[in-house]
C-alpha positions in Angstrom: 97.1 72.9 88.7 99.7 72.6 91.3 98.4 75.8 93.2 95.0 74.6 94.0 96.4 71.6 95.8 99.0 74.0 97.3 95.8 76.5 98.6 94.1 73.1 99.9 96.0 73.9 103.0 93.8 75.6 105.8 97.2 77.4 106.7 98.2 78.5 103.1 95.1 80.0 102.1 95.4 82.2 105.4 98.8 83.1 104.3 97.5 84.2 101.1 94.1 86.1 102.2 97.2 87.5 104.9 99.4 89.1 102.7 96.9 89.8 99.2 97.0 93.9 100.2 100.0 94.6 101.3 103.7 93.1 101.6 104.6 91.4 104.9 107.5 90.3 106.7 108.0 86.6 107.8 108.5 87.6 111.2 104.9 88.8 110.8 103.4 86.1 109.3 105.4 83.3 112.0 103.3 85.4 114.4 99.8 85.5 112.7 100.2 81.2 112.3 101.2 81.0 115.7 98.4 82.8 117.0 95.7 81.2 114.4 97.1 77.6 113.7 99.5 77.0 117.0 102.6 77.0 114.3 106.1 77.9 114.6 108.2 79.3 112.3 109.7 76.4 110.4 106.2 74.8 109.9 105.7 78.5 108.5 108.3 78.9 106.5 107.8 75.3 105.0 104.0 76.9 104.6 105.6 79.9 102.6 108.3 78.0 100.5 105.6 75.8 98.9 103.7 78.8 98.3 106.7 80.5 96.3 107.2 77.0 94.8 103.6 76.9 93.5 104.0 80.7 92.1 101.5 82.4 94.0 103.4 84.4 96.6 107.2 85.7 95.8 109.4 86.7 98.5 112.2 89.6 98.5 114.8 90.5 100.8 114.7 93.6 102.8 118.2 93.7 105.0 117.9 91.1 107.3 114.1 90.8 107.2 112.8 88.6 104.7 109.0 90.0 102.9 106.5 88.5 101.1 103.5 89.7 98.6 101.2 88.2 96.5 102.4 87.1 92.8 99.1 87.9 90.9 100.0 85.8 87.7 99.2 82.5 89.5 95.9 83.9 90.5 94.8 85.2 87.1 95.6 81.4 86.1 93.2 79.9 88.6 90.7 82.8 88.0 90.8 81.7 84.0 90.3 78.4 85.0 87.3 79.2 87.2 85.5 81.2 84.4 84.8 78.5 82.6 82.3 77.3 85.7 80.5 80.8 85.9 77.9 80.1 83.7 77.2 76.9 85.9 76.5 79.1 88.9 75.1 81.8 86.8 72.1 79.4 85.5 71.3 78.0 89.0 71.3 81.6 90.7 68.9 82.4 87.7 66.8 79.7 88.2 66.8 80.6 92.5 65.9 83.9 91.6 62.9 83.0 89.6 61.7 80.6 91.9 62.1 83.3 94.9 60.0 85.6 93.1 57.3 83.1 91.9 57.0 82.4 95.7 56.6 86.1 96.6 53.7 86.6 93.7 52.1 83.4 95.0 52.2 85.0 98.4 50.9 88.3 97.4 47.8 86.5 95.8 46.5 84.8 98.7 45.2 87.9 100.0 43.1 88.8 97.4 
């Protein structure tokens, strides 16, 4: 899985939480790394080509600006991929939950 080496990057993931509502120029984005991560714009636009490579944002051209948006297939990928660790997290949040509330019955004994 290619994209979650890709979304390893600190920079990357911004990129993606940046753009996952709404499409967004580049000249946008150069400005929201510069001002977050102290990048310029061909450390960003390297940043956003390995994105596009990796499938998870596609890019369109708009005149002479160039925008970007979220490709939601690549997601739904990693998202499938995830599901088969719910149940792992599901269990132990069970298991936490049971214990909190044995501790609040214990605690609403000791009064008695």
């Amino acid at each position: 899985m290619d994209s979650l080496v890709v979304l390893a990057e600190p920079a990357r993931r911004r990129i993606v939480e940046y753009i996952a509502d709404r499409e967004v120029a580049a000249g946008e984005l150069v400005e929201v790394m510069s001002v977050e991560f102290g990048l310029v714009q061909p450390a960003t636009s390297r940043h956003l080509r390995r994105l596009r490579e990796a499938g998870l944002v596609r890019s369109r051209s708009d005149g002479p600006r160039r925008l970007y948006s979220l490709d939601p297939a690549t997601l739904r990928e990693i998202d499938v991929w995830l599901d088969r660790f719910r149940g792992l997290w599901s269990e132990a949040l069970s298991a936490l939950d049971a214990e909190v509330h044995r501790g609040r019955s214990s605690r609403g004994n000791e009064g008695t």
